[in-house]
PDB file of N, H, CA, C and O in Angstrom:
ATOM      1  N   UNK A   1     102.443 119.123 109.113  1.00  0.00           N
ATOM      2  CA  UNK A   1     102.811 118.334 110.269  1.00  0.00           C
ATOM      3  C   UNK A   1     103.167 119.287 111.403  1.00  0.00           C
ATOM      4  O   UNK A   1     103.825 120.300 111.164  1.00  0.00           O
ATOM      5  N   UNK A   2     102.773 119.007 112.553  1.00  0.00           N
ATOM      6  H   UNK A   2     102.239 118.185 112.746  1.00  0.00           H
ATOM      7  CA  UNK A   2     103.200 119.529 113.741  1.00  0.00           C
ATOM      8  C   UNK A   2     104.559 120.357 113.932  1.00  0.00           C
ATOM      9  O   UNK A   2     105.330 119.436 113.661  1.00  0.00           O
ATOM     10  N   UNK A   3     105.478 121.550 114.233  1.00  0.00           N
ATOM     11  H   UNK A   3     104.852 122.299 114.453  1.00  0.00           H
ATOM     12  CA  UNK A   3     106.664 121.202 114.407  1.00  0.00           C
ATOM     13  C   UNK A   3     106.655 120.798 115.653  1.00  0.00           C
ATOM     14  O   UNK A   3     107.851 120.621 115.886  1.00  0.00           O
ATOM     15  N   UNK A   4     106.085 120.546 116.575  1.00  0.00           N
ATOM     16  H   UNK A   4     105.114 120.690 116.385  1.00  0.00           H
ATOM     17  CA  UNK A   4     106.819 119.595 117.637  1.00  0.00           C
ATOM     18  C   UNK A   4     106.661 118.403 117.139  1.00  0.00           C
ATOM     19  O   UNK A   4     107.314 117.644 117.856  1.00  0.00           O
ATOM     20  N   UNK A   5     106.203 117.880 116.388  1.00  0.00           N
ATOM     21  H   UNK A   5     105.672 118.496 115.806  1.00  0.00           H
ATOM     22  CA  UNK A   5     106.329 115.988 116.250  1.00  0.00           C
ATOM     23  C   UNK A   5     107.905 116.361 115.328  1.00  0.00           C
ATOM     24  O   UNK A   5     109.010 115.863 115.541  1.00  0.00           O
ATOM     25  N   UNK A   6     107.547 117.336 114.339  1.00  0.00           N
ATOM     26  H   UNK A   6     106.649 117.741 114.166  1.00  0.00           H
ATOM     27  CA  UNK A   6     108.943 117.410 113.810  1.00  0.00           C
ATOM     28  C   UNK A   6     110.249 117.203 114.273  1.00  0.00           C
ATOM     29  O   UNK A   6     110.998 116.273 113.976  1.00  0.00           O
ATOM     30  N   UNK A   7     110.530 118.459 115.272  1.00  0.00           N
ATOM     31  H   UNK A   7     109.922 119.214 115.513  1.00  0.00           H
ATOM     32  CA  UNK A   7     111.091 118.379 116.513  1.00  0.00           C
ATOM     33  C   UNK A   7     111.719 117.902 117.647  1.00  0.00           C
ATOM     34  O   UNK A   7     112.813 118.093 118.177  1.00  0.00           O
ATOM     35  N   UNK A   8     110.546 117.095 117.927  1.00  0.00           N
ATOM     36  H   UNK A   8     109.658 116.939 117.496  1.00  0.00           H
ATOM     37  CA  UNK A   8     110.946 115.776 118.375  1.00  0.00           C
ATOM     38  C   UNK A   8     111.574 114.444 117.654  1.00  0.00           C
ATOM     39  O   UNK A   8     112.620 113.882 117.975  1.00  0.00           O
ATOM     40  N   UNK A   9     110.649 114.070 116.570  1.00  0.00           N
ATOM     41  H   UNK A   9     109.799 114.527 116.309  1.00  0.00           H
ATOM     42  CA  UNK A   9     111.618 113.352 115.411  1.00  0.00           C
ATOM     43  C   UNK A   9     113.111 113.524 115.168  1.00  0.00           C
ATOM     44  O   UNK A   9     113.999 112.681 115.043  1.00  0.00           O
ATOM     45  N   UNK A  10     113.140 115.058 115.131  1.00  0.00           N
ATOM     46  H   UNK A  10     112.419 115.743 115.233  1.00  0.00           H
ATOM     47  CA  UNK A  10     114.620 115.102 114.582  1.00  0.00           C
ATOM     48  C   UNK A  10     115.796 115.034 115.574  1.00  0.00           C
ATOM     49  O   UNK A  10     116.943 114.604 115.449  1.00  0.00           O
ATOM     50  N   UNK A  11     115.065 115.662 116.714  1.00  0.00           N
ATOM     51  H   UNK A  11     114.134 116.011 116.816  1.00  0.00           H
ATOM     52  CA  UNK A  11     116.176 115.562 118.310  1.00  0.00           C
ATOM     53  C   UNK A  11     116.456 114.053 118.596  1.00  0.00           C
ATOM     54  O   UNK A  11     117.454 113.557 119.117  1.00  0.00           O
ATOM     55  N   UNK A  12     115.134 113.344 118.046  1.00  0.00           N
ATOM     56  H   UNK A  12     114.323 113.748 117.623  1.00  0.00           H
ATOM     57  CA  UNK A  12     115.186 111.897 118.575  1.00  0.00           C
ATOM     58  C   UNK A  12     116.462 111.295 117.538  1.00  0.00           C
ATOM     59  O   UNK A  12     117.274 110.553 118.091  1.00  0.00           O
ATOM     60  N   UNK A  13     116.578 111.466 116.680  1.00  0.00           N
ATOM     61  H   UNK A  13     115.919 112.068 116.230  1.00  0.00           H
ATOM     62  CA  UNK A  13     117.541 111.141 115.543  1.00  0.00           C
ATOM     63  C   UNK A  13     119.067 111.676 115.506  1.00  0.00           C
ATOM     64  O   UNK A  13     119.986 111.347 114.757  1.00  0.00           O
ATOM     65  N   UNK A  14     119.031 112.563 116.511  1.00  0.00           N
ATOM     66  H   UNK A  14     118.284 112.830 117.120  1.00  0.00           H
ATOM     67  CA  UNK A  14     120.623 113.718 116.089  1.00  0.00           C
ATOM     68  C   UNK A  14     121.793 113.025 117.076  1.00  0.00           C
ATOM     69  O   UNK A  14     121.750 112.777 118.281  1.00  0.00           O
ATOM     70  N   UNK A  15     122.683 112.845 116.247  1.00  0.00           N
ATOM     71  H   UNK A  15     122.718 113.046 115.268  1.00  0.00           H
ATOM     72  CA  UNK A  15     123.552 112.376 116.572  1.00  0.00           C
ATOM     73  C   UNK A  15     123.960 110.925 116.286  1.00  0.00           C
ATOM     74  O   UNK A  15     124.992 110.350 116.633  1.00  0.00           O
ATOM     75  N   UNK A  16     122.821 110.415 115.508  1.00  0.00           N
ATOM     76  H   UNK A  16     121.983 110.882 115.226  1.00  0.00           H
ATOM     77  CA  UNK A  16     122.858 108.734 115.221  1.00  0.00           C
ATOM     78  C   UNK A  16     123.695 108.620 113.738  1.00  0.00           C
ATOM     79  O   UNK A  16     123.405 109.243 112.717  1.00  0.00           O
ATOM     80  N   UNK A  17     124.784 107.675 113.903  1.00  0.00           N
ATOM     81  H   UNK A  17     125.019 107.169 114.733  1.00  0.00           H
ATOM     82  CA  UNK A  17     125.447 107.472 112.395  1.00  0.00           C
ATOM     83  C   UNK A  17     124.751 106.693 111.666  1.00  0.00           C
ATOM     84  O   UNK A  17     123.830 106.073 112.198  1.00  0.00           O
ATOM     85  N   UNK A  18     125.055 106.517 110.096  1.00  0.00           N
ATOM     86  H   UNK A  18     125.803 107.021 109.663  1.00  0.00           H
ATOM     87  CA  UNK A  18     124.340 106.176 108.638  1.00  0.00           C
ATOM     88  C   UNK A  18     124.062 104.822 109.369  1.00  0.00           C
ATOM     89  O   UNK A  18     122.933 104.429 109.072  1.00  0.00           O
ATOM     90  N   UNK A  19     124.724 103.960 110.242  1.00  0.00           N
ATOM     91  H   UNK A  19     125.641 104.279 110.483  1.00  0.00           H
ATOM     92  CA  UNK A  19     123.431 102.314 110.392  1.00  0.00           C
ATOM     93  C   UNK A  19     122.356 102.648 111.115  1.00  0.00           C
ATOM     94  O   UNK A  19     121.251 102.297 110.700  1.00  0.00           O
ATOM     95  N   UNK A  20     122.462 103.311 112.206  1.00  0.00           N
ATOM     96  H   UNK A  20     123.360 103.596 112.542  1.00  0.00           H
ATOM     97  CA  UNK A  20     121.465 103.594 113.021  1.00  0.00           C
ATOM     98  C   UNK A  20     120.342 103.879 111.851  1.00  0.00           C
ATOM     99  O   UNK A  20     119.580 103.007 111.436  1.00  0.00           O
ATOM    100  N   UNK A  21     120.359 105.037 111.457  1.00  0.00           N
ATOM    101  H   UNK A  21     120.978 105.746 111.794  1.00  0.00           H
ATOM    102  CA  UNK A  21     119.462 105.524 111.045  1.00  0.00           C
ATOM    103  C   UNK A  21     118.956 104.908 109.939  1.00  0.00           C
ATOM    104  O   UNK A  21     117.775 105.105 109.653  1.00  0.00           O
ATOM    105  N   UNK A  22     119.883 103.936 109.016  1.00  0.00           N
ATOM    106  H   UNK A  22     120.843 103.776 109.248  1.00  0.00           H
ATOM    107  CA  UNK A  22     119.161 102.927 108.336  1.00  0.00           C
ATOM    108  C   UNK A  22     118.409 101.626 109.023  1.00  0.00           C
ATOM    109  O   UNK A  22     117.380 101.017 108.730  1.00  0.00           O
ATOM    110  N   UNK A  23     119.195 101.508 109.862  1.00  0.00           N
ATOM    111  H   UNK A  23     120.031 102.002 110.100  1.00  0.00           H
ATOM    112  CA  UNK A  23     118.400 100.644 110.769  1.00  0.00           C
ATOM    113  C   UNK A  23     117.262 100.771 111.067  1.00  0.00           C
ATOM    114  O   UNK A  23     116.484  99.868 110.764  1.00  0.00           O
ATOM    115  N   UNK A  24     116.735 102.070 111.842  1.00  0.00           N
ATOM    116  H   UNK A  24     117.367 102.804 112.088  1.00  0.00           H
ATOM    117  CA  UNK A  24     115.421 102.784 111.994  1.00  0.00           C
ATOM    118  C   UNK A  24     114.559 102.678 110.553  1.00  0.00           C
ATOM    119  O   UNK A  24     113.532 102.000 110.518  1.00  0.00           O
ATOM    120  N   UNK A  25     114.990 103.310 109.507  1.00  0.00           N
ATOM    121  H   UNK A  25     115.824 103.861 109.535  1.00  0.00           H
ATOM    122  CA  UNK A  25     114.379 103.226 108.047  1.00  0.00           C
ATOM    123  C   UNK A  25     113.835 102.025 107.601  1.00  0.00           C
ATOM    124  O   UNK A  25     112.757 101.810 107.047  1.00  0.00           O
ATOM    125  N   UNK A  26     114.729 101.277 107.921  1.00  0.00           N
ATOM    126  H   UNK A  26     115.604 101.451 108.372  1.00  0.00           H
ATOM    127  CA  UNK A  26     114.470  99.954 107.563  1.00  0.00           C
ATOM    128  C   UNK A  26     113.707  99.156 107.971  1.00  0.00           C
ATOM    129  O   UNK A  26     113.090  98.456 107.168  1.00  0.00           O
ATOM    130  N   UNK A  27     113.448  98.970 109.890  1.00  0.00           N
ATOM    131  H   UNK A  27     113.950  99.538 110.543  1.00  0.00           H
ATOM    132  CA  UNK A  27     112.481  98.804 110.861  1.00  0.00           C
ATOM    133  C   UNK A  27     111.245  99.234 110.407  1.00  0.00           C
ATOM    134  O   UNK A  27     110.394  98.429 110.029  1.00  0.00           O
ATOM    135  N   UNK A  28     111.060 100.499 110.410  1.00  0.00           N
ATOM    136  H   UNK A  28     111.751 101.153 110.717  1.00  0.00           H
ATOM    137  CA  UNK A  28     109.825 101.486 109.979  1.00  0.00           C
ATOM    138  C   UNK A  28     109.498 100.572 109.390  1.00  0.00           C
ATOM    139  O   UNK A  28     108.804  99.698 109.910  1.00  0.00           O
ATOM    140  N   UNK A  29     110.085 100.498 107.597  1.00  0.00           N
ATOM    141  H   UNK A  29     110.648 101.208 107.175  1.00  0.00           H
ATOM    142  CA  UNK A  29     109.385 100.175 106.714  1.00  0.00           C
ATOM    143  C   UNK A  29     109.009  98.900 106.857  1.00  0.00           C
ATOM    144  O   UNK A  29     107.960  98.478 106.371  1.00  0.00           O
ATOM    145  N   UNK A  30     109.982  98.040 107.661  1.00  0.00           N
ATOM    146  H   UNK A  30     110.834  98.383 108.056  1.00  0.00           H
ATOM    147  CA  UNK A  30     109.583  96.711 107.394  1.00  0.00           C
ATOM    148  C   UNK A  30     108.246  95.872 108.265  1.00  0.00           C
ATOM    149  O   UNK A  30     107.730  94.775 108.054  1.00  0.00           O
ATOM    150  N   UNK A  31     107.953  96.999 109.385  1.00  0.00           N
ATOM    151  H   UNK A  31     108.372  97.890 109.557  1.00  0.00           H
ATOM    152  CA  UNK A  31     107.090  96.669 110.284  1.00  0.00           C
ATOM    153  C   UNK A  31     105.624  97.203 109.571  1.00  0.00           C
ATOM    154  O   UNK A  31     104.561  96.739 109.984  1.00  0.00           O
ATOM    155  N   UNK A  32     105.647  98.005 108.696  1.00  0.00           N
ATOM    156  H   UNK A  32     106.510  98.382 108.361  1.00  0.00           H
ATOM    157  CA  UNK A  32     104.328  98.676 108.200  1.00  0.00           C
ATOM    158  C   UNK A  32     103.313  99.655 109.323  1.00  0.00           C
ATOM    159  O   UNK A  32     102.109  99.876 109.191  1.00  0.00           O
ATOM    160  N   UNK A  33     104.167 100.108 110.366  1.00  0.00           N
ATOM    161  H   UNK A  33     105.145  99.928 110.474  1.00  0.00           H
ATOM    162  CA  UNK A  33     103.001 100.149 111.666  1.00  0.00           C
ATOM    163  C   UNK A  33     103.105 101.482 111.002  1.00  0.00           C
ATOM    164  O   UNK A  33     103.924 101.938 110.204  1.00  0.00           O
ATOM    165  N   UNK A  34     101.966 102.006 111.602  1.00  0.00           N
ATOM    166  H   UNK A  34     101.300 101.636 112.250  1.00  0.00           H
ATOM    167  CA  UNK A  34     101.297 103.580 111.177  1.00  0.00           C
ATOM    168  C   UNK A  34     101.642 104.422 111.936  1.00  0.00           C
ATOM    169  O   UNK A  34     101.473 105.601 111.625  1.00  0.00           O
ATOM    170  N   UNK A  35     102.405 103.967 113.522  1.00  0.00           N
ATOM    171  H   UNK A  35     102.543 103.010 113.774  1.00  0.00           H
ATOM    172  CA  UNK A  35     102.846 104.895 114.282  1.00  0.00           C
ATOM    173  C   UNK A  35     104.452 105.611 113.574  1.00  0.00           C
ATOM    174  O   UNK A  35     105.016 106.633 113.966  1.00  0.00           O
ATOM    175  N   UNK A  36     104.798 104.872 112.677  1.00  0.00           N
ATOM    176  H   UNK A  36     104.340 104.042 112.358  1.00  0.00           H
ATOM    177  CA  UNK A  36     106.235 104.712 111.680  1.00  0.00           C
ATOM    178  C   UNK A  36     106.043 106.189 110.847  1.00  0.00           C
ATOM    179  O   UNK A  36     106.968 106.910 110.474  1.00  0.00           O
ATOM    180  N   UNK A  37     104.489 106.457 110.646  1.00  0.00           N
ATOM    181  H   UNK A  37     103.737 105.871 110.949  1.00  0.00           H
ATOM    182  CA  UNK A  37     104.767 107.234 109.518  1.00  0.00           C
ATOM    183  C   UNK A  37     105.339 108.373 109.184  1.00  0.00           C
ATOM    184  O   UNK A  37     105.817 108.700 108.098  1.00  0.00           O
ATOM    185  N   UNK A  38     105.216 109.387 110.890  1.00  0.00           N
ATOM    186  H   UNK A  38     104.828 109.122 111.772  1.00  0.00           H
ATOM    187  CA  UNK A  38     105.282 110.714 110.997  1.00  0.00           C
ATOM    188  C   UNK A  38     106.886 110.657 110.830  1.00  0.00           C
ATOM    189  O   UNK A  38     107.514 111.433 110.109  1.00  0.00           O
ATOM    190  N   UNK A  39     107.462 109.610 111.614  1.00  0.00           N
ATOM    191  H   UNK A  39     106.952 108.980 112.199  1.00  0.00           H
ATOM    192  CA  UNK A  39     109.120 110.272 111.171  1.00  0.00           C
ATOM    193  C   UNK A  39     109.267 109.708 110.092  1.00  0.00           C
ATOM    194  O   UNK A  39     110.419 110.014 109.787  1.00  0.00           O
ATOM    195  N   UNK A  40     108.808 108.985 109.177  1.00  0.00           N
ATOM    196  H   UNK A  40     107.872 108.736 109.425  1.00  0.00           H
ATOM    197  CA  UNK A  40     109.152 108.487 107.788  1.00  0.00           C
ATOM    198  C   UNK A  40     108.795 109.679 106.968  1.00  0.00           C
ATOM    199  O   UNK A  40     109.582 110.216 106.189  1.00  0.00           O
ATOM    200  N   UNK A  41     107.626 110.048 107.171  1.00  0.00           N
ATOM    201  H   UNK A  41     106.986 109.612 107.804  1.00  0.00           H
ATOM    202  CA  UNK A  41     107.178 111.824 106.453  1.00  0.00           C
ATOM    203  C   UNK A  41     108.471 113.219 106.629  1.00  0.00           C
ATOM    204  O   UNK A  41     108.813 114.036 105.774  1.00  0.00           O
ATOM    205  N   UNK A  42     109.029 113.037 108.283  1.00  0.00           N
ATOM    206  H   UNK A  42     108.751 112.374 108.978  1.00  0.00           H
ATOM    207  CA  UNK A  42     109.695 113.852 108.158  1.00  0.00           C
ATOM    208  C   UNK A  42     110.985 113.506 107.424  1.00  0.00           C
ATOM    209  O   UNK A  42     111.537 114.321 106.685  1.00  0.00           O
ATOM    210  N   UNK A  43     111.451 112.280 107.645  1.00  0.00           N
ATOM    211  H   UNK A  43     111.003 111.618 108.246  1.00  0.00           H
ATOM    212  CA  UNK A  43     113.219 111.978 106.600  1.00  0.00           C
ATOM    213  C   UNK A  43     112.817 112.345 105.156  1.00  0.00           C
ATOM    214  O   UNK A  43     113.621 112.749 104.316  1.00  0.00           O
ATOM    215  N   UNK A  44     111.147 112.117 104.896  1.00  0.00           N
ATOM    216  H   UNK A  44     110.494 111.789 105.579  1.00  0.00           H
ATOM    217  CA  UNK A  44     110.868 112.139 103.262  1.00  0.00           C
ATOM    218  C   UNK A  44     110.900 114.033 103.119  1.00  0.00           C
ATOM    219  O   UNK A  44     111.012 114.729 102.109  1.00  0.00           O
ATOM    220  N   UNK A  45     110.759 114.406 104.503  1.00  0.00           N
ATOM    221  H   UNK A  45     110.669 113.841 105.323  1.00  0.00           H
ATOM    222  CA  UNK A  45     110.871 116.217 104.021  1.00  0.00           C
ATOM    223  C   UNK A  45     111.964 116.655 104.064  1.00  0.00           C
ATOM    224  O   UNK A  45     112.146 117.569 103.261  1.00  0.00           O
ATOM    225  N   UNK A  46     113.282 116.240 105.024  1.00  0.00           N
ATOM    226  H   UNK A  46     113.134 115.497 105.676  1.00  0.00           H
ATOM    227  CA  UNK A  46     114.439 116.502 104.931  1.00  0.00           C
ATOM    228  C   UNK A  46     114.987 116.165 103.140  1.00  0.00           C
ATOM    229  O   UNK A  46     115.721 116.910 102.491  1.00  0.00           O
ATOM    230  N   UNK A  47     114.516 115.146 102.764  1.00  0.00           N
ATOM    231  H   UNK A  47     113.920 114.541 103.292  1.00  0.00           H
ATOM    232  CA  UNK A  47     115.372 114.545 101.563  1.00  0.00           C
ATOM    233  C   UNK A  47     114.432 115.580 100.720  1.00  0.00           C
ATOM    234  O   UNK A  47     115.135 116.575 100.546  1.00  0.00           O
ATOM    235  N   UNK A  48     113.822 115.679 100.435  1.00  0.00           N
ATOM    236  H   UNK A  48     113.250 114.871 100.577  1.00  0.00           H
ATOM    237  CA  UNK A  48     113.381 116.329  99.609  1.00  0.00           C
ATOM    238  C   UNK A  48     113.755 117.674  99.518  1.00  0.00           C
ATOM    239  O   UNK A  48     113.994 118.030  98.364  1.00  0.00           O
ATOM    240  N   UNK A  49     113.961 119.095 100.951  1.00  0.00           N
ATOM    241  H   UNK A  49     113.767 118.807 101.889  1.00  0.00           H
ATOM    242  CA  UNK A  49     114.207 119.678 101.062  1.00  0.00           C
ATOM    243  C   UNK A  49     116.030 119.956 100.161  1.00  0.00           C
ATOM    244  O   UNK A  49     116.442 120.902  99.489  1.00  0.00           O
ATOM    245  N   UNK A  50     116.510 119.012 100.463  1.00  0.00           N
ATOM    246  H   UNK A  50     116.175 118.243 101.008  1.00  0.00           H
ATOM    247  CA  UNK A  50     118.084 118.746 100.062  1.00  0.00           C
ATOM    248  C   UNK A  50     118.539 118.118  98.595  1.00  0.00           C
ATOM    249  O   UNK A  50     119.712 118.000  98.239  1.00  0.00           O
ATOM    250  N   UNK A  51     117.173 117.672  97.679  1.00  0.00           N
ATOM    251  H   UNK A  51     116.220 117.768  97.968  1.00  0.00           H
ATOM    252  CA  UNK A  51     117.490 117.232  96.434  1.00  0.00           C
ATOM    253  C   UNK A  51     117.234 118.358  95.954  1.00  0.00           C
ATOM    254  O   UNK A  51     116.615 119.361  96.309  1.00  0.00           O
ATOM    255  N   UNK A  52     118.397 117.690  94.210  1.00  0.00           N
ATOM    256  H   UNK A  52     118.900 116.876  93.922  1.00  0.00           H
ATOM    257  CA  UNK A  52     118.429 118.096  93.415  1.00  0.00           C
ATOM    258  C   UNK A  52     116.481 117.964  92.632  1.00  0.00           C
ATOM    259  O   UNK A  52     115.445 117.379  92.948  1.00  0.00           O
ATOM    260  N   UNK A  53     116.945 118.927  91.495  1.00  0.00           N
ATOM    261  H   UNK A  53     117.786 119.403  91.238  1.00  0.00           H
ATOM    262  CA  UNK A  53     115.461 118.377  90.797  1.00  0.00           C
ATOM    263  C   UNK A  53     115.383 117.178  90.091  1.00  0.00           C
ATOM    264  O   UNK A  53     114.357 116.862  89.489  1.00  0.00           O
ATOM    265  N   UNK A  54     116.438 116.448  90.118  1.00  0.00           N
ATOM    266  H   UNK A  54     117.271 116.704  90.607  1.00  0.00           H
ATOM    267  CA  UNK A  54     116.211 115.784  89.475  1.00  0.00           C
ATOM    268  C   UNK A  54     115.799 114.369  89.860  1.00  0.00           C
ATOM    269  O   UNK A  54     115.099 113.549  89.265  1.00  0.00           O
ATOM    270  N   UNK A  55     116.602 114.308  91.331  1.00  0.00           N
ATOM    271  H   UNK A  55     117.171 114.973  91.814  1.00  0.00           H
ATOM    272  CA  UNK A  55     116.473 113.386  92.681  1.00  0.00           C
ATOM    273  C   UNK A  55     114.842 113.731  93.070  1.00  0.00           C
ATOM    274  O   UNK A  55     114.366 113.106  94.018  1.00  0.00           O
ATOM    275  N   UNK A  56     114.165 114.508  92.502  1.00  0.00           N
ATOM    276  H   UNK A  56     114.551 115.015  91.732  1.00  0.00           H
ATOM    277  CA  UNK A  56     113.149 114.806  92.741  1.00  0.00           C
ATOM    278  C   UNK A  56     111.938 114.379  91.806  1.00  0.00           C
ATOM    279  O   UNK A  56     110.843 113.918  92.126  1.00  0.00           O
ATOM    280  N   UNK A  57     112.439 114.656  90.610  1.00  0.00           N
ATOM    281  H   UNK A  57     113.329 115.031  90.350  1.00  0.00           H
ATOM    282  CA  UNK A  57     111.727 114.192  89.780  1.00  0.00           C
ATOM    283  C   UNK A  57     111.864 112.581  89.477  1.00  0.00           C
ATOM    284  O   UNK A  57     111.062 112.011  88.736  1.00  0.00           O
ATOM    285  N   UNK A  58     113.047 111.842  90.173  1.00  0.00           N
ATOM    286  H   UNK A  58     113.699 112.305  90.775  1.00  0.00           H
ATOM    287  CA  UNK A  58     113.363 110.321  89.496  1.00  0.00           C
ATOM    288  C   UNK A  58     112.268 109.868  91.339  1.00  0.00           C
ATOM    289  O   UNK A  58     111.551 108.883  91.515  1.00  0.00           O
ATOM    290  N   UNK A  59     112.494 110.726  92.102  1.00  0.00           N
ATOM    291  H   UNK A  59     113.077 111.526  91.958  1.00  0.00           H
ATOM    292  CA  UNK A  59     111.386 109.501  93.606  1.00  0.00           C
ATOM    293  C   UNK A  59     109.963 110.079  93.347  1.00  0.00           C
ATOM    294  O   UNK A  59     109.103 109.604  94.088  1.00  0.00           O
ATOM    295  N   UNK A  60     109.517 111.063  92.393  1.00  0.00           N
ATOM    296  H   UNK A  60     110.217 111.448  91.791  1.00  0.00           H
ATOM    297  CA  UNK A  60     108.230 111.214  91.924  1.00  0.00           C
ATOM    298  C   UNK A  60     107.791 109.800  90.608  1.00  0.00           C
ATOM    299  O   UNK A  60     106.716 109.200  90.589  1.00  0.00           O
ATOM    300  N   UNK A  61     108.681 109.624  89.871  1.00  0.00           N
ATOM    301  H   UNK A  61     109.554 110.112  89.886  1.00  0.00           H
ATOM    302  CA  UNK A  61     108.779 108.396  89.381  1.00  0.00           C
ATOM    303  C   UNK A  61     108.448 107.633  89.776  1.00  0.00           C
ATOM    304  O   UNK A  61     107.433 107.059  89.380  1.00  0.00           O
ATOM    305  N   UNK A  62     109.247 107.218  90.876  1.00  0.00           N
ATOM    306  H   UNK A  62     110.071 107.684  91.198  1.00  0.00           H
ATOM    307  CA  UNK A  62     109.100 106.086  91.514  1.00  0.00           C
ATOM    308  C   UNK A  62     107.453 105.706  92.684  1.00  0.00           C
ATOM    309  O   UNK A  62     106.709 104.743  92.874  1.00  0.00           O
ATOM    310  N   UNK A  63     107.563 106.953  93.128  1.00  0.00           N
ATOM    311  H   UNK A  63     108.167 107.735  92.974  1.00  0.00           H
ATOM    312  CA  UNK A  63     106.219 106.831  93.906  1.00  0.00           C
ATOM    313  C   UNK A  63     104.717 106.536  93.083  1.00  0.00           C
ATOM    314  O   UNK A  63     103.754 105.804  93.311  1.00  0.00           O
ATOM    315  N   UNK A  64     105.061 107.489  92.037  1.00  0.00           N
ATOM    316  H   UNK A  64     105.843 108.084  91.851  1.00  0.00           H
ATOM    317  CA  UNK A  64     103.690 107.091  90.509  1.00  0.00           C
ATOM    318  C   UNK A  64     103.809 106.304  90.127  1.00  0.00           C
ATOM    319  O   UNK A  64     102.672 105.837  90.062  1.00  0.00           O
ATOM    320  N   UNK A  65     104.938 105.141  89.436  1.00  0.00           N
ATOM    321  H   UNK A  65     105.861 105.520  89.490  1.00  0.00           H
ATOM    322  CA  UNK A  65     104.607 103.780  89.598  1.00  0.00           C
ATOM    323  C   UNK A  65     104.603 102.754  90.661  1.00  0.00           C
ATOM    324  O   UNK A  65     104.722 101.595  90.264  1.00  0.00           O
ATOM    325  N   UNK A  66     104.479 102.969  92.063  1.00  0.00           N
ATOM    326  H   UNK A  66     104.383 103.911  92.385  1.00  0.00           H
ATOM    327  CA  UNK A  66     103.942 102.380  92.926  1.00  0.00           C
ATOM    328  C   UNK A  66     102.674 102.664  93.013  1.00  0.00           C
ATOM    329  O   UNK A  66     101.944 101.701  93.249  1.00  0.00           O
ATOM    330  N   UNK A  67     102.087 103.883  92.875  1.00  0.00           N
ATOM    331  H   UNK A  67     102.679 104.666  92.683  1.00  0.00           H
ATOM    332  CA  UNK A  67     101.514 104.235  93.110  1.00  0.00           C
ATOM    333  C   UNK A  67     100.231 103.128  92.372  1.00  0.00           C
ATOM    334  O   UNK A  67      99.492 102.380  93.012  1.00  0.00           O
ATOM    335  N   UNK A  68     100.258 103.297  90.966  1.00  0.00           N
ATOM    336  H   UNK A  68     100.859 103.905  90.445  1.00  0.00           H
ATOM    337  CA  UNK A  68      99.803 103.467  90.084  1.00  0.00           C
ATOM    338  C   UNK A  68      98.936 101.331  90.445  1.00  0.00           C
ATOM    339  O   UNK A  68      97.807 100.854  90.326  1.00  0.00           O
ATOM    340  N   UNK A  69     100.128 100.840  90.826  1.00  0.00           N
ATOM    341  H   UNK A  69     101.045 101.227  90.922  1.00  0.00           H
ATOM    342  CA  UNK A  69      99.949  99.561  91.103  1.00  0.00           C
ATOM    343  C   UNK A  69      98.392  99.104  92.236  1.00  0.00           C
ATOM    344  O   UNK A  69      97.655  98.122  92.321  1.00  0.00           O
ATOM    345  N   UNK A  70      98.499 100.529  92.983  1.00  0.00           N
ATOM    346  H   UNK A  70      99.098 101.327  92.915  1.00  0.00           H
ATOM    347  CA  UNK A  70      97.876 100.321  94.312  1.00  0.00           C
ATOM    348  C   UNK A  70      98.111  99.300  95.750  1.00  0.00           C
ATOM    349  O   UNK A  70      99.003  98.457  95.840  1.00  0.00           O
ATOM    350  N   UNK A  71      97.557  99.464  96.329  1.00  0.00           N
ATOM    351  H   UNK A  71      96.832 100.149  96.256  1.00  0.00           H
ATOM    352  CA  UNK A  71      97.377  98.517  97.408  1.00  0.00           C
ATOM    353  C   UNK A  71      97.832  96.845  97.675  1.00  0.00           C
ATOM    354  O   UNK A  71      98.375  96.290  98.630  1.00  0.00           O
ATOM    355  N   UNK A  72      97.320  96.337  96.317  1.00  0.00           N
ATOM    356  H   UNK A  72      96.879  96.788  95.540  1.00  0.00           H
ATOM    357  CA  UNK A  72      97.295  95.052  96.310  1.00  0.00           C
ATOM    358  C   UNK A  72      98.699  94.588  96.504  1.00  0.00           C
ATOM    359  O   UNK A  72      98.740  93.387  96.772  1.00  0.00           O
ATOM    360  N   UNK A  73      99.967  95.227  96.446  1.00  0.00           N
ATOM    361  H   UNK A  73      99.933  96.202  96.228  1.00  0.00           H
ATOM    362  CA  UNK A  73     101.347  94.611  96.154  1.00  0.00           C
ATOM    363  C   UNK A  73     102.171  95.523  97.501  1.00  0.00           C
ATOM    364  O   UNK A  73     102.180  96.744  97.657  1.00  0.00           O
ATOM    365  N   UNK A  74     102.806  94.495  98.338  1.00  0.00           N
ATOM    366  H   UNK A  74     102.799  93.503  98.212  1.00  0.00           H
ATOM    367  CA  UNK A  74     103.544  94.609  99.463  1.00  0.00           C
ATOM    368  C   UNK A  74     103.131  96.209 100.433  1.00  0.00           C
ATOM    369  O   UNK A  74     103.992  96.995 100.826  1.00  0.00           O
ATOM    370  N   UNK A  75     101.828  96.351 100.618  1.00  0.00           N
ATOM    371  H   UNK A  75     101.128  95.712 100.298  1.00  0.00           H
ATOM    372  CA  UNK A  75     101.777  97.915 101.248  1.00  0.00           C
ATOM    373  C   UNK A  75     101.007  97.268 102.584  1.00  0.00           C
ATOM    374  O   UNK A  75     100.668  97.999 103.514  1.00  0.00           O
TER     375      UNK A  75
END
């Protein structure tokens, strides 16, 4: 990814407390728009950057059985 989309993502975000930014998360996801994705990619690189392995290995879980489902169910 870009670091200026990064960059920008994250400046756009700094300083916002835990509703805001669930708020945003939540928006994103609930709207499905594709313009959503790049800062949804970057919160998914921050979190990842900051887990444990194991927080790592349980949202690899989770993404392979979504995954696994495909398309057809709420995407």
């Amino acid at each position: 990814m870009d670091n200026s989309i990064r960059h920008h993502i994250i400046n756009n975000f700094q300083g916002d407390d835990f509703n805001t930014l669930r708020k945003a998360i939540d928006e994103s996801v609930k709207t499905k728009e594709e313009v959503n994705l790049p800062g949804l990619g970057v919160f998914l690189e921050i979190i990842w950057e900051n887990s444990t392995q194991e927080l790592k290995n349980e949202m690899i879980e989770i993404i392979r059985k979504r995954v696994k489902k495909g398309l057809d169910e709420n995407i």
